[in-house]
Every structure is written in C-alpha cells, then in structure tokens.
C-alpha positions as CSV (number, residue, x, y, z in Angstrom):
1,X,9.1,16.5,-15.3
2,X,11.4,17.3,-11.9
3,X,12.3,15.3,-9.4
4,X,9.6,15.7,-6.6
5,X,11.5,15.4,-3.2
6,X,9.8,13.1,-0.5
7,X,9.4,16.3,1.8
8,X,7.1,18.2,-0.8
9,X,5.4,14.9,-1.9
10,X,4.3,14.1,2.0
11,X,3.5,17.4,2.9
12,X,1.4,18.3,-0.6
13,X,-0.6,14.8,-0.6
14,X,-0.6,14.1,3.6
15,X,0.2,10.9,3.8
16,X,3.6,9.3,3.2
17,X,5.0,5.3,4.1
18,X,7.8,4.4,6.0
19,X,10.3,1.4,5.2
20,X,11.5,-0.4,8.1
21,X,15.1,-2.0,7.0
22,X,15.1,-5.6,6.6
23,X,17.2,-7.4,9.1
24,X,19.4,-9.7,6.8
25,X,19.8,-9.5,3.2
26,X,17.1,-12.0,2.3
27,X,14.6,-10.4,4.0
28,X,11.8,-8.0,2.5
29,X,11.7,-4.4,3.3
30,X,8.1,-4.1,4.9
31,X,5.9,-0.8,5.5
32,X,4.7,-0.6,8.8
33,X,3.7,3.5,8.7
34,X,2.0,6.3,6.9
35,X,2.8,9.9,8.1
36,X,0.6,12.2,8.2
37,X,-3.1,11.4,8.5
38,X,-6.5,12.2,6.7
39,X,-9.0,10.5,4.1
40,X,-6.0,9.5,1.8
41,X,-3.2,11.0,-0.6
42,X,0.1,9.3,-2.0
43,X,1.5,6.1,-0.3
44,X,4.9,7.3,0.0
45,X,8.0,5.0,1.4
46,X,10.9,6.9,3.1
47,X,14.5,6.0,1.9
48,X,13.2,5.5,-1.4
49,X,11.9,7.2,-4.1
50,X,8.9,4.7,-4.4
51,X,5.3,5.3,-4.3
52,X,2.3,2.5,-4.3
53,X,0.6,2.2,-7.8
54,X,-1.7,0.5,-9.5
55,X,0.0,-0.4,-13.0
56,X,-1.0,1.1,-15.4
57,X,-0.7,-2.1,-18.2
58,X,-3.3,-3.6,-15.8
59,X,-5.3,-0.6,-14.6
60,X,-9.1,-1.8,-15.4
61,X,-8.5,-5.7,-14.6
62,X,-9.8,-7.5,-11.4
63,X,-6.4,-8.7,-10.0
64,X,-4.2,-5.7,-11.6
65,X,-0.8,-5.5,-10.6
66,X,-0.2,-3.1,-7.3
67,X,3.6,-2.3,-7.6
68,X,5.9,0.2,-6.5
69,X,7.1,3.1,-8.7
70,X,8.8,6.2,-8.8
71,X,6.8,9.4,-6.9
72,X,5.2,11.6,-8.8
73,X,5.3,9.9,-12.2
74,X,2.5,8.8,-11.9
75,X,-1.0,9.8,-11.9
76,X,-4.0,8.8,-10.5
77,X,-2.9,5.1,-10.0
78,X,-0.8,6.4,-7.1
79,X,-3.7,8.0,-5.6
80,X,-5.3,6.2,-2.7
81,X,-8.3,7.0,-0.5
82,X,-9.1,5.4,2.4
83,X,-12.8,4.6,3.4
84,X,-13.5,3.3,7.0
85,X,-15.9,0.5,7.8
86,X,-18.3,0.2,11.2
87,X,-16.2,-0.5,14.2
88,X,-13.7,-3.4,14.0
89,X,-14.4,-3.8,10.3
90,X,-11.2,-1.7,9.4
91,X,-11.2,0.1,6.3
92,X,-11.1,-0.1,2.3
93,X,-8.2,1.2,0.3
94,X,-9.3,2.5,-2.6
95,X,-7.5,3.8,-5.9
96,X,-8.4,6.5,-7.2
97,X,-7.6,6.3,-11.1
98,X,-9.6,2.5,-10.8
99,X,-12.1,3.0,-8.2
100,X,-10.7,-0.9,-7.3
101,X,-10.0,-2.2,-4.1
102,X,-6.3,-2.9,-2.6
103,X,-6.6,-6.4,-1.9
104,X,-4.9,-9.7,-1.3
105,X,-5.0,-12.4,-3.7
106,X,-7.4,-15.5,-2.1
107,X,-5.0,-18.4,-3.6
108,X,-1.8,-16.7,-2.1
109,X,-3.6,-15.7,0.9
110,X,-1.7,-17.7,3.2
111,X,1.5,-17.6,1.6
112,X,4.6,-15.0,3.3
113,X,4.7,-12.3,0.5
114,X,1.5,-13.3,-1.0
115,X,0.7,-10.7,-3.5
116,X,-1.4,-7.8,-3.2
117,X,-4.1,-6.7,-6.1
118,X,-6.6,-3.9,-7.6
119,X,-9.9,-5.9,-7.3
120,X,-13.9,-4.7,-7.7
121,X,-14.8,-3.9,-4.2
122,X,-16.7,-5.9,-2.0
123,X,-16.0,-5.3,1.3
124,X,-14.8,-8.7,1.9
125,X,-12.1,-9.6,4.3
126,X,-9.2,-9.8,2.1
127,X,-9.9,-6.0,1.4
128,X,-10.1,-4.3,5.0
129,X,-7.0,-2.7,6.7
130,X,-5.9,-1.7,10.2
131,X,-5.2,2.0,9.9
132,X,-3.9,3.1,13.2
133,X,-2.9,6.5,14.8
134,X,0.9,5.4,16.5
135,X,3.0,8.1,17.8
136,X,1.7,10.5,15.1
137,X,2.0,8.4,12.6
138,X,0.2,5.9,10.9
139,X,-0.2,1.7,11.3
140,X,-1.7,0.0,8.2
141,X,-2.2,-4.0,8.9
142,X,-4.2,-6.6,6.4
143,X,-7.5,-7.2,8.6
144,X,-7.0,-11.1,6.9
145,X,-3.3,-11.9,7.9
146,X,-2.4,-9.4,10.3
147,X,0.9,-8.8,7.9
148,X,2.7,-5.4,6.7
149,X,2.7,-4.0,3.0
150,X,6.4,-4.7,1.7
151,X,8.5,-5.6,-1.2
152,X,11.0,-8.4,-2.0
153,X,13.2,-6.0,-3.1
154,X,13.3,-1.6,-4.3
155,X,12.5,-1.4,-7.8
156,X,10.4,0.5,-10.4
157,X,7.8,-2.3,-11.0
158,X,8.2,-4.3,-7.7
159,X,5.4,-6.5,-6.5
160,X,3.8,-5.6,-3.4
161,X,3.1,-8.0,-0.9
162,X,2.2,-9.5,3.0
163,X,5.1,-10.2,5.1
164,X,5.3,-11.2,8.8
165,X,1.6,-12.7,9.1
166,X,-0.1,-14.0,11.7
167,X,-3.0,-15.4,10.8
C-alpha cells in the first residue's frame, strides 16, 4: 500500500490534527487542533505521519490502548466520529471499528500525561470533549482536565495522553 500524503488524507476524511512543537526537549508534543470540520473522519497530526488509533491487539477490551500510528494503515481503528451532547455537556468520541468511547483512564486521571483509553460508553465525564470552531479550525479539550491530546514522544505505537491540565 502507498504512502497516503497528509493533504489527500485531510481533504478525503475532513478532519486532520495539528501538533504544536514542544518547547524544550522534555516536553510532550500536544494537539491542540483538527482542521476541517464535520461529524468525524481521520485524527490526523501535521508534521507527522501519525494518525489516532485504537490498537488493534486491544481493539474489543474496556481500557484498549489509543496510540498513534502511521496514516492510512490502518482501518477502522483510525476512524472517529464525534457525537455531541446537550449544551455544555461537550461531545463523545467514538471509534468506529469498536463503537468504544475515547476516554481517560479514572486512576491516572489527575496525573500530567495520564493515558487515554477505548472504553464502553457512558457518557460520563471522563468521556466528553471540548470541540471548538477557532479560526477555521478545530479545538478539542478533555471536558474532565481541561488538558490537550499529545504524546511523550512520535512513534508508531505511542501512548496517547493529557498534557497541560487544569483541573
């Protein structure tokens, strides 16, 4: 299969991520934006060739592994809809090969980088997200912490988690 390049891959699926550089080398690259807009599509991160995903090892388990991986190598797991609660409730982010909830792990909850997970939706807190229109793009905030999708470091496999809370 060909290299998909991130042009093609945000303007097939709609939505695509953006990667703000960290500021020092032991600081996580955090994704503050999703271009594009809609009811969801491929969470794409600019300056990389990484895409969410749910892994595949752990596709069916409460508390699967969300990760980043290479675009376009992936299926369904990198497929993501979102579905909006009532008014101040912010929405659900839902993948689409699982059905499963993006969410953040209660016992790491307050922890910087605290790791995100597939798990059964329920609408709770720990599974509602700030998706924002900003300047044509996109804002997407944990309605828990207040803090950013990013990684530790860029890597096929890397954990996703929360950085700069403010709970």
């Amino acid at each position: 299969m060909g290299k998909i390049s991130a042009a093609v891959c945000a303007a097939i699926l709609g939505v695509a991520g953006l990667a703000a550089p960290a500021q020092a080398g032991d600081e996580p690259a955090t994704f503050v934006k999703l271009y594009g807009s809609g009811t969801g599509g491929m969470l794409y991160f600019p300056g990389t060739d990484k895409c969410l995903d749910a892994a595949l090892e752990e596709i069916d388990r409460d508390g699967g592994k969300v990760q980043m991986w290479t675009c376009g190598f992936g299926g369904d797991e990198q497929q993501w809809r979102f579905e909006p609660g009532d008014i101040g409730e912010g929405s659900l982010i839902v993948n689409v090969a699982n059905g499963k909830c993006l969410d953040v792990a209660l016992e790491e909850i307050d922890q910087e980088g605290g790791r995100l997970q597939m798990y059964q939706c329920t609408g709770g807190v720990e599974q509602r997200w700030n998706i924002s229109p900003h300047q044509g793009d996109v804002l997407i905030s944990s309605k828990a912490t207040k803090g950013l999708l990013g990684v530790p470091s860029v890597y096929d496999g890397a954990p996703v988690g929360l950085y700069g809370k403010s709970s």
